[in-house]
N, C-alpha and C positions, 0 to 999 in steps of 0.2 A: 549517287542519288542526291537530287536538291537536299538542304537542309529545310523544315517545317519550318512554316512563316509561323510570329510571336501569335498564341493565343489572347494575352493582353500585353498592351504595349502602351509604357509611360516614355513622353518625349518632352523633355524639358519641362517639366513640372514643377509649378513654383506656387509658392502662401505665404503672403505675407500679415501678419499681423503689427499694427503701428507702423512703425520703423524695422520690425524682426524679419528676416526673410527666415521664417520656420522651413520651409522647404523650398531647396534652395538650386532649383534647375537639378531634379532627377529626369536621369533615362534609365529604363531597364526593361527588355523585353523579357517576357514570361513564356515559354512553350507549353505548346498543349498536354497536359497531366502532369506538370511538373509540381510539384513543392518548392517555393522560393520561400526562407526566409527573410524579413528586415530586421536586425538586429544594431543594437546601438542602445547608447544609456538613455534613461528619459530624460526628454527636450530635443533630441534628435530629431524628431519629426516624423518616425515612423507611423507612428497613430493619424497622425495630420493626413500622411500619406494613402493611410487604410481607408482612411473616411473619402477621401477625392475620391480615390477608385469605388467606393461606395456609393459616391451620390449626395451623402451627408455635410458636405466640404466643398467650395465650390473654387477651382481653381484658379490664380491671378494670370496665370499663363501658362503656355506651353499644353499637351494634346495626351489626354487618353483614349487608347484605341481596342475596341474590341472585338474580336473576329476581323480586323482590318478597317472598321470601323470607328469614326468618334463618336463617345459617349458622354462628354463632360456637360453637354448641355438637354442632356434626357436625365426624367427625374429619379429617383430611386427604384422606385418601383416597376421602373419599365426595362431596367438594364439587367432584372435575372439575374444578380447578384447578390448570395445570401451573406449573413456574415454573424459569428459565434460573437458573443461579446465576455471580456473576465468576467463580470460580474449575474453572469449567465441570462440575466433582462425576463424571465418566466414572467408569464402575469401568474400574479398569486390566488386570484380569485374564479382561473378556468383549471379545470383539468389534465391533465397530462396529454391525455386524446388531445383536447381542444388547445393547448398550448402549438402541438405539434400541428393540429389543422390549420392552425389560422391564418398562413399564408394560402394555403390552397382555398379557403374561403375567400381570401381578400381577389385572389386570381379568377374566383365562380369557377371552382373545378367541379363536378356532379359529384355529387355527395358516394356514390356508391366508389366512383374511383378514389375519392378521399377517404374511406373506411380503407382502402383496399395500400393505400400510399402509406397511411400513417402506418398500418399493421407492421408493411414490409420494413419504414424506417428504423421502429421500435425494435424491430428483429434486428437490422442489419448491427444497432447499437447496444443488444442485449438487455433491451428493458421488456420483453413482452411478460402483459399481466399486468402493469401498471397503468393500463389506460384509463381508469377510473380515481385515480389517485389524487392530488394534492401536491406542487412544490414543494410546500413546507414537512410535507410527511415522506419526502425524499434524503438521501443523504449529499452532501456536497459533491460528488463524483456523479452520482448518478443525478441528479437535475443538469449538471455538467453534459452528460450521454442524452439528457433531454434537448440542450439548449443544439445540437449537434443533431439528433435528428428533423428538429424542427429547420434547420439548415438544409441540410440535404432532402427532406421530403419534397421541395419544391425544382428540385432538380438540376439545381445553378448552373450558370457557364461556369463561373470561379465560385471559389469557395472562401471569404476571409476569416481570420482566427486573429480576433486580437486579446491577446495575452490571454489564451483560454484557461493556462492550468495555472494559474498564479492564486489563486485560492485553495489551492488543493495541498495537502500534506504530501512528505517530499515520494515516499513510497506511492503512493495514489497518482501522483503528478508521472513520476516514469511509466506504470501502467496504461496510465492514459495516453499518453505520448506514442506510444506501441500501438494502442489502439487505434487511435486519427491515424497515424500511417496505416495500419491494415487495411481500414475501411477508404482512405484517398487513393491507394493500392487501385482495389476490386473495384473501384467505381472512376479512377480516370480520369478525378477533376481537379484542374488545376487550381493550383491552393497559393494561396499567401496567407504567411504566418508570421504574425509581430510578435517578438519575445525582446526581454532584455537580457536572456538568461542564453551565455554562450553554450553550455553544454544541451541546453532544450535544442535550438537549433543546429547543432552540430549532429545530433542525434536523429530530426528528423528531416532534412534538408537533400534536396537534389544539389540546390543553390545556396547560397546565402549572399546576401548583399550588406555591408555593415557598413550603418550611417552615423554621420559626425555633424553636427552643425548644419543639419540640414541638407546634406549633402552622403552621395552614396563615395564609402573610400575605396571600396574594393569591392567585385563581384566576381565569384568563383563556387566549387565545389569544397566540402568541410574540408578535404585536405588539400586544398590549394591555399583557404583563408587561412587553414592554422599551421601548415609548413613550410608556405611562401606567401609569407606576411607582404604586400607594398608598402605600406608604410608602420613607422612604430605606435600610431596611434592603435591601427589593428594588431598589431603583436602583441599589446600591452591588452587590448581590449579580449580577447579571446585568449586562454590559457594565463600561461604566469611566465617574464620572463627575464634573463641578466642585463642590465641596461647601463654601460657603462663611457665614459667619453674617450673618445679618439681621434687624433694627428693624422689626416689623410695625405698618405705618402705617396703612392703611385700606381697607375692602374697598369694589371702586367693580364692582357688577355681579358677573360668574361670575371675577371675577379678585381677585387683594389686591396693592397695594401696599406695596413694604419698602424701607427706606434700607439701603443697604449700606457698608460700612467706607469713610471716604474722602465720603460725602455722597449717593452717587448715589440714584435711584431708578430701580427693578427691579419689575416687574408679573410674577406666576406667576400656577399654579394650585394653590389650597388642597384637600386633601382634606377639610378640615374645616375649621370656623372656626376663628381663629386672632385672640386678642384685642389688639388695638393697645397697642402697646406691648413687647409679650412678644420675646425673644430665638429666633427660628426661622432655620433652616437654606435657605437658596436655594442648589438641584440642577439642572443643566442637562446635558444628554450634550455633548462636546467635537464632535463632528458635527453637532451641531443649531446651532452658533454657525456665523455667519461673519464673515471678515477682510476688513477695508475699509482701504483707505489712509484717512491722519487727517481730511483737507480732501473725502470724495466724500460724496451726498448722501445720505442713510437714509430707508428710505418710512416714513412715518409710522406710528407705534403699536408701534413695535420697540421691544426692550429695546436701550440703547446702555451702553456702558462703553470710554472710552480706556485706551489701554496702551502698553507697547514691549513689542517681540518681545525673551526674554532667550535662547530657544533654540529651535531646531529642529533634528529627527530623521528622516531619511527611514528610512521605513517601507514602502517598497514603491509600494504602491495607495494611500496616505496619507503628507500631509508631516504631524507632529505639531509645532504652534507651541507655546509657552509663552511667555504675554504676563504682562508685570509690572504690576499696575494698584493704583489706589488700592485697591482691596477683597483684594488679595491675587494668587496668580500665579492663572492660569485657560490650563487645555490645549483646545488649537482643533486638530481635524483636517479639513484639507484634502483634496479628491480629485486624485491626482495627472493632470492632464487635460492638458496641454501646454502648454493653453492661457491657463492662470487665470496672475493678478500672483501672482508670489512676494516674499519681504521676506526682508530681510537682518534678520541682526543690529544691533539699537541701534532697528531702525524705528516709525516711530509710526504705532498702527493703532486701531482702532474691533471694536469687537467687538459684533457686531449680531445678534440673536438676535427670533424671535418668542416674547411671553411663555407661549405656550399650551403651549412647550415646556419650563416651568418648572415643578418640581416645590418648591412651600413647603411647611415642617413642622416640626414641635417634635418630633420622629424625630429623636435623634439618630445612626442606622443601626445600632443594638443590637437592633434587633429590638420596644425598648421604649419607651413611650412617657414621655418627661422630666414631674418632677413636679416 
């Protein structure tokens, strides 16, 4: 079976402000009911990006496409694209009813299908009974579920979400998160969601695309971005990880060889070649290692490095170790199970890792690549 042609489709998308190229030749096709999010720190250009696709932004180059379609030179209002804003944008001085109508006013929809649109919004986002209401006599979450059906009551091709839950307390912000999937779920619409916050989008994402300088570094599924990192800017930029320098000795098969500080040798995975000799970075997530007391046996074709434990931190669901090793200190976390050895302080341990979960590179996590 064909694969679905892009719902919306960015093709070399570019903004430049001054001399800035804020967005910096994106492509990324979106499919029909997907969640994509744009992830990246701010100044990345995610928002820059939200706004083109909206209408709000008007592009230096390159084509957005909707339904197969370009749309970069049709004005906001004509492209059916709603979009949620942080700061939720209610007018303060209409009612919740009339907040949520006022696209369908602006479109002259008949007033009786409008009583009949807003009702079902309000439901689908569990505000009904509040049609007569006030923003201000709302709580932060719920003008949140306002600013969200006032979106969806008009029916959009996409759906955009820029940084919707960033005002919301951390409990209220996961709930919510749950909720915009349920409801993009049941209704189908493809969405893009701008967050800065890796675990939001990790949580609610088909896709994610995470951008750097204006530019997208990687596009994949949460566990493609967070366990086959391309570059160490994304490694560093999602989760937490060991970042240490290495001697590129020789590529033996889908893997390279590196001497690390202290003598050892460390097997990764290259995303590129990587000439023997050259100074590159070995990236490993502190969860993908584990602690072995010093003298137990290792299955063969592991990455090994000795150390002593200099500290450990309980964390909960996780002890986090910090081992002192000839290469430098390296964090291991543990799952706390009842059942696993723990180690004291001063212990000597082995840190045993598979290398498939080693990220090499001359990235040194700027986003750019060392010249």
């Amino acid at each position: 079976m064909a694969a679905a042609a892009p719902h919306l489709e960015l093709r070399e998308i570019v903004k430049v402000y001054g001399t800035t190229r804020v967005v910096d030749g994106i492509t990324l096709p979106v499919y029909p009911g997907e969640i994509v999010s744009l992830l990246g720190p701010s100044g990345c250009g995610k928002t820059t990006t939200l706004h083109m696709i909206a209408g709000f932004v008007k592009p230096d180059g390159g084509e957005i496409r909707l339904r197969g379609r370009p749309v970069q030179t049709i004005p906001p209002h004509r492209r059916n694209i709603a979009m949620v804003f942080q700061s939720y944008a209610l007018f303060p001085h209409l009612t919740i009813f009339e907040n949520v109508a006022f696209g369908l006013r602006v479109r002259k929809v008949p007033v009786p299908e409008i009583v009949r649109r807003v009702k079902n919004a309000l439901n689908l986002v569990r505000l009904s009974g509040v049609e007569d209401k006030y923003p201000n006599q709302l709580s932060g979450g719920q003008q949140q579920r306002v600013a969200l059906a006032r979106a969806l009551v008009v029916e959009p091709d996409v759906l955009l979400l820029d940084e919707p839950l960033s005002n919301l307390d951390a409990k209220l912000r996961t709930e919510m998160r749950s909720e915009i999937v349920d409801i993009q779920r049941r209704l189908g619409i493809t969405t893009i969601f701008v967050t800065h916050d890796q675990e939001e989008a990790l949580a609610i994402s088909d896709r994610v695309a995470v951008m750097n300088r204006g530019r997208i570094e990687q596009v994949g599924t949460p566990d493609e971005v967070y366990n086959h990192p391309q570059t160490a800017f994304v490694a560093h930029f999602i989760g937490e990880v060991n970042d240490l320098p290495a001697l590129v000795q020789e590529s033996e098969g889908s893997l390279t060889a590196v001497v690390i500080e202290g003598g050892g040798v460390v097997r990764g995975v290259a995303r590129r070649a990587l000439p023997p000799g050259s100074v590159a970075r070995m990236i490993v997530r502190p969860e993908r290692i584990n602690l072995l007391p010093q003298d137990s046996p290792v299955p063969p074709g592991r990455n090994v490095v000795s150390g002593t434990v200099e500290r450990l931190t309980y964390l909960g669901a996780v002890t986090r170790y910090r081992v002192r090793s000839s290469a430098g200190s390296i964090d291991v976390d543990v799952t706390n199970r009842g059942d696993q050895e723990r180690f004291g302080l001063g212990s000597a341990v082995q840190l045993v890792w598979d290398p498939v979960d080693t990220l090499l590179t001359l990235d040194a996590g700027t986003g750019e690549e060392e010249t």
